[in-house]
N, CA, C and O atoms as CSV, one atom per row, in Angstrom:
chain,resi,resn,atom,element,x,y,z
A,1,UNK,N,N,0.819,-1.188,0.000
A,1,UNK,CA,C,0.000,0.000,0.000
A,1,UNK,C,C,0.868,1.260,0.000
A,1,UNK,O,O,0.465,2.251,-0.609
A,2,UNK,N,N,1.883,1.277,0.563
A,2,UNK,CA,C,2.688,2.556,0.555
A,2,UNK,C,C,3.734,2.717,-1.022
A,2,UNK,O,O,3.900,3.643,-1.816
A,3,UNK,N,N,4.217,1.447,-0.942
A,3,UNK,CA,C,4.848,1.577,-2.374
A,3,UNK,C,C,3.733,2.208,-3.165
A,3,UNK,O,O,4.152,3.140,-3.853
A,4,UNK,N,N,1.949,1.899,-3.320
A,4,UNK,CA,C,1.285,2.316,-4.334
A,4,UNK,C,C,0.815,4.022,-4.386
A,4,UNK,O,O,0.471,4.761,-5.309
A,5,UNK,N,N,1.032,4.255,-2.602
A,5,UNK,CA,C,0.758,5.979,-2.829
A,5,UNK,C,C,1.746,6.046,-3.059
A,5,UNK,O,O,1.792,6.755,-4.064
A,6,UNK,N,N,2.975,5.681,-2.714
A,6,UNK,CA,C,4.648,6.667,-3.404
A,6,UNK,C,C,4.420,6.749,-5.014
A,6,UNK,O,O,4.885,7.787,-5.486
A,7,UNK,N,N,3.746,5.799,-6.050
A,7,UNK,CA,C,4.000,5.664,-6.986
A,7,UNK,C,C,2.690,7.034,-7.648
A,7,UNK,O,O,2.888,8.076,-8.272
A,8,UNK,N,N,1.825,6.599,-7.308
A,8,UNK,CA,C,0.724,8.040,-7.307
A,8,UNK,C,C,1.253,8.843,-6.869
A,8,UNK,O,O,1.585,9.614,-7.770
A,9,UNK,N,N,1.633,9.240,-5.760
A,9,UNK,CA,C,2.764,10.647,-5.308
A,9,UNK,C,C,3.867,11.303,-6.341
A,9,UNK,O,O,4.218,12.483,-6.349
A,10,UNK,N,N,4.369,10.161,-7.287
A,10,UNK,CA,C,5.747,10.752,-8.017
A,10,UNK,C,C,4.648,10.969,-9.506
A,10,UNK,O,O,5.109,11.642,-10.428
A,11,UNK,N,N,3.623,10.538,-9.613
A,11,UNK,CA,C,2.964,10.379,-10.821
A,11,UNK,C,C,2.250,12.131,-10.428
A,11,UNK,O,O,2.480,13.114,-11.132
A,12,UNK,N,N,1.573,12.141,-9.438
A,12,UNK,CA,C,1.063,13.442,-9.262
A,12,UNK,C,C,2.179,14.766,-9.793
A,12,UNK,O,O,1.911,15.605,-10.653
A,13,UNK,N,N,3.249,14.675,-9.141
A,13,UNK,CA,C,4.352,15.490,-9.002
A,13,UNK,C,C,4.592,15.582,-10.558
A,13,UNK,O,O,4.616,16.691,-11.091
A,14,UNK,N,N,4.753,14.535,-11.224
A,14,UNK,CA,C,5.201,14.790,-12.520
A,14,UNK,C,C,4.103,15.523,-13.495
A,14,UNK,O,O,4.330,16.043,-14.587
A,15,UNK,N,N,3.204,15.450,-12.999
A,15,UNK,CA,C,1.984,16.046,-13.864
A,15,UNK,C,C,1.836,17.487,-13.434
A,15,UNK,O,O,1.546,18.327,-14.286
A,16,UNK,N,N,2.002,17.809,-12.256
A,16,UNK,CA,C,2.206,19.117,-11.992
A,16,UNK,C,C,3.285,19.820,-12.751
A,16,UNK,O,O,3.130,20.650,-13.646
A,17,UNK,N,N,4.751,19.215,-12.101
A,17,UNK,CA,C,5.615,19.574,-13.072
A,17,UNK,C,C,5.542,19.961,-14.729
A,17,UNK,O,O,5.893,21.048,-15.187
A,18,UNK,N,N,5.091,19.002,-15.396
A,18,UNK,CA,C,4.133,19.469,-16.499
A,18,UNK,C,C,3.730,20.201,-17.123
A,18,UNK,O,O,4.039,20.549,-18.263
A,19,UNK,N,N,2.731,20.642,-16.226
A,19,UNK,CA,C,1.460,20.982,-16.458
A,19,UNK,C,C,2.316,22.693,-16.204
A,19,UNK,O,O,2.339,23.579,-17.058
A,20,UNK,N,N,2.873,22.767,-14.973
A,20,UNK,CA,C,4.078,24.056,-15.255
A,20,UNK,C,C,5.034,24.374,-16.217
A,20,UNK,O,O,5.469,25.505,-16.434
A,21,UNK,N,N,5.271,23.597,-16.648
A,21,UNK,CA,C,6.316,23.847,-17.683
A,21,UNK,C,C,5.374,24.152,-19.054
A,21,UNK,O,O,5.713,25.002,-19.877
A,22,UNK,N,N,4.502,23.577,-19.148
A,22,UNK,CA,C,3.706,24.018,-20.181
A,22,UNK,C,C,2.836,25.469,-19.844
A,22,UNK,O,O,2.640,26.049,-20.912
A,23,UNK,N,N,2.535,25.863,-19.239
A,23,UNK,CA,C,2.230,27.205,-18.798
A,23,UNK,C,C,3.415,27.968,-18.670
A,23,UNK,O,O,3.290,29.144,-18.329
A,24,UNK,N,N,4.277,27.616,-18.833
A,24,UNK,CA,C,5.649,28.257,-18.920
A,24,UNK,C,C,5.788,28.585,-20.189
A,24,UNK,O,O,5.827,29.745,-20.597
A,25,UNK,N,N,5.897,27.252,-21.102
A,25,UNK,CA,C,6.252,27.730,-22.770
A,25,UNK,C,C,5.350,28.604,-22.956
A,25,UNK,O,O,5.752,29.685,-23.387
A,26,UNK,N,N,3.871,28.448,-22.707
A,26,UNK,CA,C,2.979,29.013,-23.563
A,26,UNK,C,C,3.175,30.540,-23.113
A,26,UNK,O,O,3.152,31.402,-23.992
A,27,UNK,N,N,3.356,30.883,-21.844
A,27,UNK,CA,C,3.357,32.216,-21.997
A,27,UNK,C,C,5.053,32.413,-22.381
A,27,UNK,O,O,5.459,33.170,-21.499
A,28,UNK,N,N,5.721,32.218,-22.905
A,28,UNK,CA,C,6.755,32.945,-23.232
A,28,UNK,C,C,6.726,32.939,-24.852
A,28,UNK,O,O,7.381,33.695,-25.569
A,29,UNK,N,N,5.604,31.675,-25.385
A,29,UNK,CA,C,5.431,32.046,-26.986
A,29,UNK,C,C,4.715,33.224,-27.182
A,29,UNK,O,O,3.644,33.303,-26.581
A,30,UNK,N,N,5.039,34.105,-27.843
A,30,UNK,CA,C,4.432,35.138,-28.235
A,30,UNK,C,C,3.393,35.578,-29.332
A,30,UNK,O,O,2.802,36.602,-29.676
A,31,UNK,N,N,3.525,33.723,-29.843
A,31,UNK,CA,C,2.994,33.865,-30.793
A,31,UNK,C,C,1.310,32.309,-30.798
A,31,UNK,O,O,0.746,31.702,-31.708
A,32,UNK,N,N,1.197,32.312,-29.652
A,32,UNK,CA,C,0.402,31.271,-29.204
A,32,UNK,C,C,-0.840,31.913,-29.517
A,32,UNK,O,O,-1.140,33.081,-29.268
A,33,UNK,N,N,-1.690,30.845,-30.214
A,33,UNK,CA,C,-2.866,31.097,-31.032
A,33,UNK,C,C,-3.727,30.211,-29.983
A,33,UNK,O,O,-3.215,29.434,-29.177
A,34,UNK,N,N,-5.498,30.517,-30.159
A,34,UNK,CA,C,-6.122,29.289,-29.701
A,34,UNK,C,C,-6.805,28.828,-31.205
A,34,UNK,O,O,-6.973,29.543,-32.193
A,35,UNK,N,N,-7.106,27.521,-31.044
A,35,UNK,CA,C,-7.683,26.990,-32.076
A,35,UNK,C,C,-9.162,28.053,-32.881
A,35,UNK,O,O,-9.633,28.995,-32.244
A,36,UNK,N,N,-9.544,27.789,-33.888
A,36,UNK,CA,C,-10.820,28.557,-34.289
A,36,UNK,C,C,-11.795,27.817,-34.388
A,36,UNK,O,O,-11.734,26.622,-34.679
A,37,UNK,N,N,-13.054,28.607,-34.096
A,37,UNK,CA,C,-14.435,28.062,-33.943
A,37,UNK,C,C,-14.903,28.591,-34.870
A,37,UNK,O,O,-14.678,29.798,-34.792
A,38,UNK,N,N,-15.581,28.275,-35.941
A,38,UNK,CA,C,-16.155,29.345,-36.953
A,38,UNK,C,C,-17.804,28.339,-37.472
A,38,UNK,O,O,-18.158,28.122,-38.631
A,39,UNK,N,N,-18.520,27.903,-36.207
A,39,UNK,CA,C,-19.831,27.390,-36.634
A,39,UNK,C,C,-20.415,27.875,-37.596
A,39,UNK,O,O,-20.900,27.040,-38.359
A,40,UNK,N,N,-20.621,29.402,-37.973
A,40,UNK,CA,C,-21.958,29.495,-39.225
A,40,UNK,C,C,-20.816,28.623,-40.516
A,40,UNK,O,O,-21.316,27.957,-41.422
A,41,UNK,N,N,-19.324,28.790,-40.372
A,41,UNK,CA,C,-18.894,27.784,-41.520
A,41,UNK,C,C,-19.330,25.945,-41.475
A,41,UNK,O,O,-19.449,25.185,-42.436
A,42,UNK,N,N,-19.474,25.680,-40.170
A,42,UNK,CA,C,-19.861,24.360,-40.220
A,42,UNK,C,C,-21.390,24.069,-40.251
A,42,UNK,O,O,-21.753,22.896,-40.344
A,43,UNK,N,N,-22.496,25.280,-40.162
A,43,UNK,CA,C,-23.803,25.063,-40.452
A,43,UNK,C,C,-24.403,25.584,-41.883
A,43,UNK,O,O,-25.576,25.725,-42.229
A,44,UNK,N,N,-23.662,25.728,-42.313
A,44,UNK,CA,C,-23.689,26.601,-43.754
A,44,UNK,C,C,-24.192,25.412,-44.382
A,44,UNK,O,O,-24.356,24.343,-43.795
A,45,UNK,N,N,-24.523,25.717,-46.070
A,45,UNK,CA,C,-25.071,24.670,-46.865
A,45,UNK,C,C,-23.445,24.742,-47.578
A,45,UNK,O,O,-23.599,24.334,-48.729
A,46,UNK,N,N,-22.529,24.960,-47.444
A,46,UNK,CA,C,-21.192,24.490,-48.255
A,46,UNK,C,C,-21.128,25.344,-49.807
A,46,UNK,O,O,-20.750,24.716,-50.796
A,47,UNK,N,N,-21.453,26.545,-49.905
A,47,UNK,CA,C,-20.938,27.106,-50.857
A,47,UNK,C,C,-19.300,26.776,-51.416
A,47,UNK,O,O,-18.610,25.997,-50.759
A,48,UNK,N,N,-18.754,27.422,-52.654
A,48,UNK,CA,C,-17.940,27.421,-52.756
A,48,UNK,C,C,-17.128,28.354,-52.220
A,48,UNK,O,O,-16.032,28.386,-52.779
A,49,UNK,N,N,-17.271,29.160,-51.300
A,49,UNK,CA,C,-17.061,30.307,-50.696
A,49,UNK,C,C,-17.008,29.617,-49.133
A,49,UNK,O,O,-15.900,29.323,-48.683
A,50,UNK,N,N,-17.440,29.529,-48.845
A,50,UNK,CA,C,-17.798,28.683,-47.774
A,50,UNK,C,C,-16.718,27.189,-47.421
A,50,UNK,O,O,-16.172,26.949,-46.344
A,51,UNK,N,N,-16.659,26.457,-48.533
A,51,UNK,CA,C,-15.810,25.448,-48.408
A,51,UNK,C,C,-14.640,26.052,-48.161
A,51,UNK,O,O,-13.895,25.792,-47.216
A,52,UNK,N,N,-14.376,27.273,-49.432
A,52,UNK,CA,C,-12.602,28.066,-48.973
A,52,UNK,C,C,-12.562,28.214,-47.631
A,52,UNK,O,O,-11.802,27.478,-47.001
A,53,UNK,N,N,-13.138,28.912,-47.136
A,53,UNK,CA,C,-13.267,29.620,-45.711
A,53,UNK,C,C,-13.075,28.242,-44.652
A,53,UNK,O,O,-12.157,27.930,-43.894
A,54,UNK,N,N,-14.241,27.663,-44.943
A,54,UNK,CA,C,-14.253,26.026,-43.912
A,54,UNK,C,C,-12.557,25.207,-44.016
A,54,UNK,O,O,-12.247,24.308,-43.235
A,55,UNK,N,N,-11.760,25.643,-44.942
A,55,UNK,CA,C,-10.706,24.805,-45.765
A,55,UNK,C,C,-9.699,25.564,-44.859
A,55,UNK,O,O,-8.971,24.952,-44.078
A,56,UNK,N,N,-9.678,26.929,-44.987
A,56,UNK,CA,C,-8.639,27.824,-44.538
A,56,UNK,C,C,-8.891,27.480,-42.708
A,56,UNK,O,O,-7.919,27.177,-42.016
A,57,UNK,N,N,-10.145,27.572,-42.178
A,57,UNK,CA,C,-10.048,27.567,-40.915
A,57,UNK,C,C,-9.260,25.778,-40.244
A,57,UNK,O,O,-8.512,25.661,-39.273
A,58,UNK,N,N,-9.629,24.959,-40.907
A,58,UNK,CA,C,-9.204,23.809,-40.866
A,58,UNK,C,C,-7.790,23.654,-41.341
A,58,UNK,O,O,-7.308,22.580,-40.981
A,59,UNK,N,N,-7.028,24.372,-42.006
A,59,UNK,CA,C,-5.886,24.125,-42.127
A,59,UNK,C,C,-4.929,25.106,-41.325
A,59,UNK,O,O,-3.828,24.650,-41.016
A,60,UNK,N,N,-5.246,26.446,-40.946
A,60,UNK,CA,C,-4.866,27.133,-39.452
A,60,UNK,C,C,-5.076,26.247,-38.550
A,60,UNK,O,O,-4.031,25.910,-37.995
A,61,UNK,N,N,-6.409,25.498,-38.008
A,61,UNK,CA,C,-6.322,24.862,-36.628
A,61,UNK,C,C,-5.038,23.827,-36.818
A,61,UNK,O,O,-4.032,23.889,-36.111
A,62,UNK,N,N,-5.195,23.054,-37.677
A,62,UNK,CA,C,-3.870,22.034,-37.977
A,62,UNK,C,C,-2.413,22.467,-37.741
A,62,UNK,O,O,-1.565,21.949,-37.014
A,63,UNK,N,N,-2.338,23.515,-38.513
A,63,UNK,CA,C,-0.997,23.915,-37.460
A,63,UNK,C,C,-0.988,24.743,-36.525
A,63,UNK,O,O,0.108,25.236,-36.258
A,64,UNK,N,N,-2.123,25.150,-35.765
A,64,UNK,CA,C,-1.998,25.518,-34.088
A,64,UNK,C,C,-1.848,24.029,-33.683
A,64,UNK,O,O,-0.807,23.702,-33.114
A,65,UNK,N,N,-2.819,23.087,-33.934
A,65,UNK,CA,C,-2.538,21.931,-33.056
A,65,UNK,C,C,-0.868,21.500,-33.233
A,65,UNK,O,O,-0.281,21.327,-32.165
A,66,UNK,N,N,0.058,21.286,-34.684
A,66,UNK,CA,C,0.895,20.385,-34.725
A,66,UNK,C,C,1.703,21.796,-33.726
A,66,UNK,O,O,2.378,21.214,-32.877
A,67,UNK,N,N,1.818,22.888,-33.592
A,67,UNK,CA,C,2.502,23.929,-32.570
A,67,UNK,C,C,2.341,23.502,-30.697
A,67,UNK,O,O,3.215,23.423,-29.834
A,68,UNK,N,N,0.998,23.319,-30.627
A,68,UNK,CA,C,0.542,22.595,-29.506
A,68,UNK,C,C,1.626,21.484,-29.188
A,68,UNK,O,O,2.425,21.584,-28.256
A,69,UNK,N,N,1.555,20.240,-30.210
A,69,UNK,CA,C,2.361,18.862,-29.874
A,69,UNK,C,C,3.608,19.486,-29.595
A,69,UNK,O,O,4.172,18.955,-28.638
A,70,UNK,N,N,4.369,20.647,-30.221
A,70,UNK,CA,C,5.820,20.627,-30.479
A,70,UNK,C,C,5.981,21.473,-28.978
A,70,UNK,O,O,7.092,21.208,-28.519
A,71,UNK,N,N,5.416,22.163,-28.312
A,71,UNK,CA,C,5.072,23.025,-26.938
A,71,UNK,C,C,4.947,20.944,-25.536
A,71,UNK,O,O,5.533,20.477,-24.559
A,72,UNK,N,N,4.216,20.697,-26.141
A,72,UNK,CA,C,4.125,19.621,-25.277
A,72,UNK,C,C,5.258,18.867,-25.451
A,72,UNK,O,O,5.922,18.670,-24.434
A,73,UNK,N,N,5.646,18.395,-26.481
A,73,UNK,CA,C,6.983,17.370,-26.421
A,73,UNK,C,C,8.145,18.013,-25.933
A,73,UNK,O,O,8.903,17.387,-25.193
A,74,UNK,N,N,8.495,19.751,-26.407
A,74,UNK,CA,C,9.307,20.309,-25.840
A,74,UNK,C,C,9.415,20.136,-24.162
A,74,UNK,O,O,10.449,19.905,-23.535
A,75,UNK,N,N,7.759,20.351,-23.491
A,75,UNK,CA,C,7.622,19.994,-21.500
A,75,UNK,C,C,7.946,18.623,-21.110
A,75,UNK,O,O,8.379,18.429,-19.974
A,76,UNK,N,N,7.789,17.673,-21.903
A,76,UNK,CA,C,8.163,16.378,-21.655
A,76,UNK,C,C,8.914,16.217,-21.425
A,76,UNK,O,O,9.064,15.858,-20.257
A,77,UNK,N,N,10.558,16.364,-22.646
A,77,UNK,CA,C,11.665,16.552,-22.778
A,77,UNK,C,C,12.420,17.027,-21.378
A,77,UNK,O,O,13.044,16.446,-20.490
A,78,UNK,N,N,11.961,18.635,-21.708
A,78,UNK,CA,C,12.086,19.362,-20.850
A,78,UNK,C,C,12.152,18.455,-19.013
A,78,UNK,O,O,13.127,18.139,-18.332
A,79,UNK,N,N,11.139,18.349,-18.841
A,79,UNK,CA,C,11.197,17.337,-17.461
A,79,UNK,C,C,11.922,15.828,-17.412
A,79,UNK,O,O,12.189,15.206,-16.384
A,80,UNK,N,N,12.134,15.462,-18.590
A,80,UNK,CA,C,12.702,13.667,-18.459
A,80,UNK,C,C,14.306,14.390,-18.209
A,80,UNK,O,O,14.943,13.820,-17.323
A,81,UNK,N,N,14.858,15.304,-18.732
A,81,UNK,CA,C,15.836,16.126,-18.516
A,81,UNK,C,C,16.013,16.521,-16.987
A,81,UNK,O,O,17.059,16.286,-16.382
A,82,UNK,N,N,14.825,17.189,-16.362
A,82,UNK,CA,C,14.701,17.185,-14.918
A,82,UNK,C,C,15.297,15.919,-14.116
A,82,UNK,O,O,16.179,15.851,-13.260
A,83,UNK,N,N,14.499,14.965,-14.704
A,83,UNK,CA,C,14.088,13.790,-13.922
A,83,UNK,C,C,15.867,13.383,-13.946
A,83,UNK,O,O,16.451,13.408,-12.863
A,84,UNK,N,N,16.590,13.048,-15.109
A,84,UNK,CA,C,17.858,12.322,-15.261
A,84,UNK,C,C,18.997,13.668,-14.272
A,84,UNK,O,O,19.615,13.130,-13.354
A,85,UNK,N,N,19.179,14.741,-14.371
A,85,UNK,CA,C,19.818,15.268,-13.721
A,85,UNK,C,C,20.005,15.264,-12.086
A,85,UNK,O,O,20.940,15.400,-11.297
A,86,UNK,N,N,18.303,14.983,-12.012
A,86,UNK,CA,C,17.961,14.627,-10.261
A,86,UNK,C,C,18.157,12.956,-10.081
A,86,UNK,O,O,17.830,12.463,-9.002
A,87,UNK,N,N,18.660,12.150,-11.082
A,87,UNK,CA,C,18.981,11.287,-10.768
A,87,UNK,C,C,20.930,11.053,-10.379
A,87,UNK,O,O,21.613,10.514,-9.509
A,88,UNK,N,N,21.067,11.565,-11.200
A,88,UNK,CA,C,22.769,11.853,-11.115
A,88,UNK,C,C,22.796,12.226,-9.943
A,88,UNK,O,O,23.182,11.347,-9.172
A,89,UNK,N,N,22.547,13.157,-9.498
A,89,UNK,CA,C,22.452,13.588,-8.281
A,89,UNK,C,C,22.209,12.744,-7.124
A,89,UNK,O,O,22.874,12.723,-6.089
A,90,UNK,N,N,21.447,12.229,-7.336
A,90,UNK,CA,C,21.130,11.084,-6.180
A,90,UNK,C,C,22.388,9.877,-5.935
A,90,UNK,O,O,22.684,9.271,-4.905
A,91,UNK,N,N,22.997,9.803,-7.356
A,91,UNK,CA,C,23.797,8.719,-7.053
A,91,UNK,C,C,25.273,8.985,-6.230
A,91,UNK,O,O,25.936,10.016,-6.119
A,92,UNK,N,N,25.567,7.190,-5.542
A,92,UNK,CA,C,26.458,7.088,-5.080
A,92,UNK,C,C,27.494,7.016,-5.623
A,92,UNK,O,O,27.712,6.211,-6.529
A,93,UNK,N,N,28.596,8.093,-5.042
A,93,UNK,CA,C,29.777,7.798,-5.954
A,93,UNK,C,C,31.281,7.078,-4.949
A,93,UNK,O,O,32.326,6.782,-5.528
């Protein structure tokens, strides 16, 4: 039982950690977008005007999201980096 909260304990910690470091990148990107909502394009009858527009908003969200992954893999990184330095540290020499 204690090994299983230590293991939830280091799992918590790392998600915090995280979850900071990603509130970290994002405010230091300056250039951090949120995704777009543009419903009357998705309730529309699909003009050809309409599809452009529906086309353009869908290919902006695509690369806010693939910007998103590269912000998250950067916090990951970022902390497994944490994690190995605080391991060195720990060891016996």
């Amino acid at each position: 039982m204690i090994v299983r909260a230590f293991i939830i304990n280091q799992l918590s910690e790392r998600r915090k950690r995280l979850h900071d470091l990603l509130l970290t990148l994002i405010n230091k990107d300056s250039q951090f977008e949120c995704i777009e909502e543009d419903s009357s394009d998705l309730t529309s009858s699909y003009s050809e005007k309409d599809t452009l527009n529906l086309s353009r908003v869908i290919e902006k969200n695509r690369k806010i999201i693939k910007r998103y992954q590269a912000i998250v893999r950067t916090a990951v990184t970022l902390d497994a980096l944490m994690d190995s330095e605080n391991e060195e540290n720990y060891k016996i020499k």
